[in-house]
N, C-alpha and C positions, 0 to 999 in steps of 0.2 A: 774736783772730778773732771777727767778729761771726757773730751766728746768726740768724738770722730764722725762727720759729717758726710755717710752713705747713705746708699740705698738700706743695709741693714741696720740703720737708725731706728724706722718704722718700727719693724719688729722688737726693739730694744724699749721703742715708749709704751707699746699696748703691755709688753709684759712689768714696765714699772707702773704702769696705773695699775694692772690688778695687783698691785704691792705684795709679789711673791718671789721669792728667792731669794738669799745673801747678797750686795748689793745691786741691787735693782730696784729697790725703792731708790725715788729722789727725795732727794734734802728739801728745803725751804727754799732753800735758793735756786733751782733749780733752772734752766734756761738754755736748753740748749740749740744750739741754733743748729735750725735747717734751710735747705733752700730756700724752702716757703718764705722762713722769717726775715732771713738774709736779705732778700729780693736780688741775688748776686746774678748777675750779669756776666760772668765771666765763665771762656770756657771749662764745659763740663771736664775736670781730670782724675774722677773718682777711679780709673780703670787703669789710671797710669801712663798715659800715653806719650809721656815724654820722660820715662823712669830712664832710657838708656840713651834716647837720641834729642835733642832739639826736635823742634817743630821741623818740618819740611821747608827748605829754602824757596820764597819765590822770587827769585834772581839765576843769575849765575855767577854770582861771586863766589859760592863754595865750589864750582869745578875745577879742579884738579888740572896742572897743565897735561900735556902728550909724557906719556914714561913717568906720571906719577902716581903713586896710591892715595886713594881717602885714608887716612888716619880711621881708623877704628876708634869706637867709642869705648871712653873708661872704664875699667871695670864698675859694676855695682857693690858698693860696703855692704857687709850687714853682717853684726846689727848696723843701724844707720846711725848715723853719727849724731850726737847730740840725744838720745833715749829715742827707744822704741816706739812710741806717739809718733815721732817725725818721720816715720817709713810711712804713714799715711798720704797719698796722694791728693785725698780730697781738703775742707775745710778741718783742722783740729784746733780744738778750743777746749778750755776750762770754761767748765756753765758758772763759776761763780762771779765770769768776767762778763758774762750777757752776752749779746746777740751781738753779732760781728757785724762790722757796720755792712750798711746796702748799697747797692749801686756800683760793686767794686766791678772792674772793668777789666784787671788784671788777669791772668792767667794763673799767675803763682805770685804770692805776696807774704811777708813774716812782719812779726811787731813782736819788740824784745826788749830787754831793760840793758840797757848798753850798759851800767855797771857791774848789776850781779850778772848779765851775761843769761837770765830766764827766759825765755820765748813763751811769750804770754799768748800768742795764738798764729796759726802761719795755714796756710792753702798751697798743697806742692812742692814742702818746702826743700823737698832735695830732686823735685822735677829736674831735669834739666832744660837750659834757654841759654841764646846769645846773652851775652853782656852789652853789647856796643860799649859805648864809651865808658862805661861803668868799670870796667877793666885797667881803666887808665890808675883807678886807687890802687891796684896792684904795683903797677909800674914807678909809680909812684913810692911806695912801699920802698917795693924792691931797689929804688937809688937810693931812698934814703938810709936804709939801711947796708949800703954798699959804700957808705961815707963820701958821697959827692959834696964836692964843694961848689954851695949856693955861690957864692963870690966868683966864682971862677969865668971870665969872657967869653962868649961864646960868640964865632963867627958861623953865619948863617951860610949854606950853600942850596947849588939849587936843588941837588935832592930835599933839603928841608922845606924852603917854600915853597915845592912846587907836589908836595902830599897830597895825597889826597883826602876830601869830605874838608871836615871846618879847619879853620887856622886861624891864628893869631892875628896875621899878618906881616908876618918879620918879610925883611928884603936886604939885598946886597948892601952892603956898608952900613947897616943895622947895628949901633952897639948895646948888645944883650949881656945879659948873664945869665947865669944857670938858673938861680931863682927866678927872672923871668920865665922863664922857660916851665918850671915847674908852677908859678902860679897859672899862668898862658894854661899849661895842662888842665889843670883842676878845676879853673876859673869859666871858662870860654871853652873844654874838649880840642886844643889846641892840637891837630895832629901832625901839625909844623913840630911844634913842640915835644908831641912824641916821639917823631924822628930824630931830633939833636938829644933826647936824653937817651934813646938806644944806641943812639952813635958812641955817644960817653961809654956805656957801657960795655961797648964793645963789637958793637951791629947787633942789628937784628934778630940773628939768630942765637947769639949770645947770652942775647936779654931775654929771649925768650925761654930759654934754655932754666935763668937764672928767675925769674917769673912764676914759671911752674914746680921749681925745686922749693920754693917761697910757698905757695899754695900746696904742696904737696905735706907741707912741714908745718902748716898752720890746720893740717886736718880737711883742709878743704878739698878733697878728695870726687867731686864732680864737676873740678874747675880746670881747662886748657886753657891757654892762651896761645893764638895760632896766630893771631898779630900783637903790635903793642898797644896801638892805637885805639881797638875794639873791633876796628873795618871787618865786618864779617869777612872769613875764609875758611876751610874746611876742617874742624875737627875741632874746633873753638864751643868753646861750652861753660858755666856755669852754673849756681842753683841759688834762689831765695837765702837760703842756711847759710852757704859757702860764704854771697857777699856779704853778709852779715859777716861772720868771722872774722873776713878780709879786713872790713870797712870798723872794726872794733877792734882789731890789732891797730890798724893807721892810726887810730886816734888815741891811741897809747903813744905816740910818736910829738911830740910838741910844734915839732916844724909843721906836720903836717895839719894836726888842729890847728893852728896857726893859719896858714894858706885856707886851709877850706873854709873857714870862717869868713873870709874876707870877702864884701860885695863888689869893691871893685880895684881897680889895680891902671894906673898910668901906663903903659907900654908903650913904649918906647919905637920914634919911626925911622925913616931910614930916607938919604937922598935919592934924588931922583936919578935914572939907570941912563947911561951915556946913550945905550945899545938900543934902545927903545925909543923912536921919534916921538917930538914934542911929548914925554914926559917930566912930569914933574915930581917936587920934592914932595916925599908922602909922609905928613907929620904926624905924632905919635897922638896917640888917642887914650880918654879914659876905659879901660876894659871894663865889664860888668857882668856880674855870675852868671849863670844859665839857670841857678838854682832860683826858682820862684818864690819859696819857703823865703828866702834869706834877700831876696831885692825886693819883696813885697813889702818886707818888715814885719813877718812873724815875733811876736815874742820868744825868748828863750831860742831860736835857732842855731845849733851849734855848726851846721854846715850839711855838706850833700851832694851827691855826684849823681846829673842826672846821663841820659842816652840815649840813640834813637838809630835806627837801623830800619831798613822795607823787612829786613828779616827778622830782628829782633824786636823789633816794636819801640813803644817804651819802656824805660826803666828808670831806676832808681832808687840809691839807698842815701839814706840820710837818719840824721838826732837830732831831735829837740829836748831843751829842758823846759817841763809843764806842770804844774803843780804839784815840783818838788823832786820829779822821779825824770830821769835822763830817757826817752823812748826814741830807741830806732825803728825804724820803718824799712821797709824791704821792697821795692814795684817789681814784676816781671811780665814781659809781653804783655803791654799794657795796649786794650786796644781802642780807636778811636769809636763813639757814638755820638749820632747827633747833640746829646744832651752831656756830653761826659766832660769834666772837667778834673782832668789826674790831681791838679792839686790841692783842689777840693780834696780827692780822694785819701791824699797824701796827709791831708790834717785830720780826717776823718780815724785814720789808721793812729796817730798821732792819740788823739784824742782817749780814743778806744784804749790803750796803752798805757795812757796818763790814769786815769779814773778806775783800771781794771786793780781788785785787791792783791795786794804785795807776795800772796801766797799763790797767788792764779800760776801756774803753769806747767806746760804742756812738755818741758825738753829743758834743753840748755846751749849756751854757743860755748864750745868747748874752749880751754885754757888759751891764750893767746900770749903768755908771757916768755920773752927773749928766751929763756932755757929752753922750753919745748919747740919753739921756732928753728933750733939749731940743731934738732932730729929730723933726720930724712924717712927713717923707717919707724913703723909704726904695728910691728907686730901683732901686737894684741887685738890689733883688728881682722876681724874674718875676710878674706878679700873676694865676691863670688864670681867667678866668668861673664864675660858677655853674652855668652852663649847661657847658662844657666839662669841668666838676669831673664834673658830674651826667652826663654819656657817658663816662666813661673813670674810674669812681673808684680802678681800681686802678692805673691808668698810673701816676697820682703816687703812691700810697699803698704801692707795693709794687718800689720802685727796687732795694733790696736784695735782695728776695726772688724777683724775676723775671729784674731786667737782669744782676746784677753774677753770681746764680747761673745763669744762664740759659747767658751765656758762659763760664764754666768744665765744665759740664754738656756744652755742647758739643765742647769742646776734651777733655772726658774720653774721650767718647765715639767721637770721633776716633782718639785715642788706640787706644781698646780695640778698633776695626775694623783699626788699622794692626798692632796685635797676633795680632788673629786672621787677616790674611793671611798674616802673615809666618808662624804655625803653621802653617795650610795647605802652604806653599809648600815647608818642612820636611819635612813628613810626606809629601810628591811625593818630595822630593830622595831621602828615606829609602828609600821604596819604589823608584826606581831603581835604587838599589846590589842 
């Protein structure tokens, strides 16, 4: 049974306790979670409020230069990709998985069975949000399957070490290869590294070009990419669902399970710069993940790409394998509290995932295999305006929680009028006698 976790919950439990109507009775197992039960912490998105735009930037890194436009936002799908349940903005959940864990902190978060590809419960899940560096599994993606060659030398310049946000560390006279550069990515958000694999591919704009046509083809249909790196700039978006798909094609990819899997990585240093007074030689260091899952020493960690932005917040998708069952996790806009600890939250979700029954769910992450990757169009799918997204954002975002409950609601309620005449008509008969 799925649940959709609104305001119109309420009315949906008073009329199963008075056990009236075609389904509206609960089962035995019944549990479905509400905010109460949740104790979710995370903001309220029951109304949709990021169905067409990210959150509001608090920087200025999305302004646009002089003589440019914002990029308009995506259209909205619908139906929403992955079933009907996942147009829901707020919490959806199968009640036979129980109560979603507490204390999430996130804004929009999924938990999925990375084989069968189920979505066993998600909050917003086609909201859209920055990626920051989460993005990079794209990019990543996208070289690898543009047949770059790992072996290949790569000479560093100073557009690359001098990126901007994290880096590697490469320097002038630095001998790299592309595999470095690719674990550097994945490993450490490497945005040195993101620069020399855009290069490869052709600059920037290229890659990007080549990024979006990738997400476009993997169904991921709430996802831009406006840099490679993640660096916030304008028109750059995401969704829960999306990096799921992304992040579950990659790992179809061996190279790339490979790399992400790995805690840490030698990289390699570079002498010291002639041009630079009293410098010296800067020797090559052992690198180590960013992934906490996977440098703590989780069990079963298969890997995970996390990120972090003033505008995106945190994030992160990653899989574990936990008692038996492969479970991805999804973070988005994940925000700081005194008491909060994301990777707590991150095994918490995990957990929930591992233990929820094989039958629980809510959607699916749609097909990710090489044939349907090499479609650009996607016909079948209803594509709605931004404009029409933007007059009705809960018409599509809340198919579950309005239409499907709306018409049992009714039919209850029907129900309990046909009930209270026929009392009436009783209590006539009675008094005649």
């Amino acid at each position: 049974m799925i649940v959709a976790v609104a305001r119109i919950s309420t009315v949906v439990a008073i009329v199963a306790v008075a056990g009236i109507g075609p389904g509206l009775v609960a089962s035995p197992a019944w549990a479905a979670p509400t905010q109460a039960q949740s104790q979710d912490t995370s903001p309220d998105t029951d109304h949709c409020p990021h169905r067409i735009s990210p959150p509001a930037a608090v920087d200025e890194s999305e302004v646009v230069a002089p003589g440019s436009t914002t990029p308009a936002p995506l259209p909205v799908h619908n139906p929403p990709v992955g079933g009907e349940a996942l147009g829901g903005c707020g919490v959806v959940a199968d009640s036979s998985a129980g109560r979603v864990p507490e204390r999430l902190t996130s804004a929009a978060w999924l938990v999925a069975d990375l084989d069968s590809g189920a979505v066993i419960a998600a909050k917003d899940p086609h909201g859209r949000y920055r990626p920051a560096s989460t993005i990079k599994i794209l990019l990543a993606l996208t070289a690898l399957r543009s047949g770059i060659s790992l072996d290949k030398p790569v000479t560093a310049t100073a557009d690359d070490w001098s990126a901007e946000g994290d880096s590697c560390g490469m320097g002038p006279g630095g001998k790299y290869t592309m595999r470095d550069m690719m674990i550097g990515l994945l490993m450490v958000s490497g945005n040195d590294c993101a620069h020399v694999i855009a290069r490869d591919l052709g600059g920037v704009d290229a890659t990007l070009t080549k990024m979006n046509q990738l997400a476009h083809s993997l169904q991921a249909y709430d996802t831009r990419a406006s840099t490679p790196s993640g660096l916030d700039s304008a028109g750059m978006s995401t969704s829960p669902y999306d990096l799921a798909v992304i992040f579950r094609a990659a790992m179809q990819n061996s190279t790339f399970r490979e790399i992400i899997a790995m805690p840490n990585h030698p990289f390699p240093g570079y002498p010291k710069r002639p041009d630079v007074p009293g410098d010296v030689d800067h020797p090559g260091y052992l690198m180590q993940t960013s992934n906490h899952l996977l440098l703590d020493g989780d069990p079963g960690v298969l890997g995970g790409k996390t990120g972090y932005t003033d505008d995106a917040q945190k994030t992160f998708v990653g899989a574990v394998k936990k008692d038996g069952r492969t479970v991805l996790v999804v973070q988005m806009y994940g925000l700081s509290t005194a008491d909060d600890n994301y990777w707590d939250q991150a095994r918490s979700l995990v957990a929930y995932g591992a233990h929820a029954p094989r039958e629980a769910k809510v959607g699916e992450l749609v097909s990710t295999s090489d044939d349907h990757a090499t479609t650009s169009d996607d016909a079948h799918v209803a594509v709605a305006t931004t404009e029409a997204a933007a007059s009705t954002p809960q018409g599509a975002a809340h198919q579950e929680s309005t239409s499907g409950w709306s018409v049992r609601i009714l039919v209850g309620l029907v129900g309990l009028l046909a009930a209270l005449l026929l009392l009436l008509l009783a209590l006539r008969l009675i008094r005649r006698r």
